[in-house]
C-alpha positions, 0 to 999 in steps of 0.5 A: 500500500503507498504512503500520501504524504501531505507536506505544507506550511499549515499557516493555519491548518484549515477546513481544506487541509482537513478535507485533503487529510479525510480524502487521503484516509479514504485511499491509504491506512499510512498518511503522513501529514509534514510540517514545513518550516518554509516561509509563505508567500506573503512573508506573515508567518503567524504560528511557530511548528509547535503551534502548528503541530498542536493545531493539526494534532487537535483538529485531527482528534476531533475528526476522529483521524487517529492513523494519520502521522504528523511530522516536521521537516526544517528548510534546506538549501536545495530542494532535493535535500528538502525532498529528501528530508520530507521522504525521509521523516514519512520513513522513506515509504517504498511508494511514496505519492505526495498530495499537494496544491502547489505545483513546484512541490509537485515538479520538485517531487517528479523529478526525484521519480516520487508520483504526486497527486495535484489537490484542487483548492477549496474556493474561499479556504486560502491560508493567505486569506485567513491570515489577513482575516486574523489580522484585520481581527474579521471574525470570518476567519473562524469559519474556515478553520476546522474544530481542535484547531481553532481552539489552538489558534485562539489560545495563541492569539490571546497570548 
């Protein structure tokens, strides 16, 4: 059976993330949900590994995923050593298949012969939007994160 391996930033983790993790639990009993520490896009990174792990760990028990496996990969100086780290903290699975939404982490993993699947965007769940919705403290946000997790990002943002 083939492990899926879910890499991301998860800034925050959001009903989508949660979506693909469900899907993925459908298809494979070994899912592997890794942590980036990469920077995003926008450049505004509001919650550290341990709260994003914390935040994935919740969200996941509430939906009742116990089979799933979170880890984290810190950055490298190219990207096949990033790919190697991420292969290597999901176990170095025999058939790895990465989900991912992002096109260069697919091209990154092709290249190294690991299969990708291209996961589609839910339409208004975008972490760059629910970052700034934080931000500008409009209360939307909180629609889009899924339950564990909005307890974690609320925590966090009283602190």
């Amino acid at each position: 059976m083939s492990t899926l391996i879910f890499p991301g930033r998860f800034q925050p983790f959001h009903n989508g993330h949660l979506m693909v993790v469900q899907g993925m639990m459908k298809v494979s009993d070994n899912v592997v949900v890794v942590i980036c520490e990469g920077k995003s896009a926008d450049g505004n990174d509001p919650f550290s590994l341990d709260q994003r792990r914390d935040m994935i760990g919740a969200a996941l028990l509430v939906a009742n995923i116990m089979d799933a496996t979170i880890a984290v990969v810190k950055d490298a100086e190219t990207d096949e050593a990033w790919a190697h780290h991420v292969l290597d903290v999901s176990g170095n699975p025999a058939e790895p298949i990465v989900w991912s939404g992002n096109e260069d982490v697919r091209k990154i993993f092709e290249a190294k012969g690991v299969a990708t699947k291209k996961i589609v965007p839910v339409p208004g769940i975008v972490g760059e939007d629910i970052r700034k919705m934080i931000r500008e403290k409009n209360p939307a946000w909180r629609s889009k994160i899924p339950a564990g997790a909005l307890d974690i990002i609320v925590d966090t943002l009283v602190k």
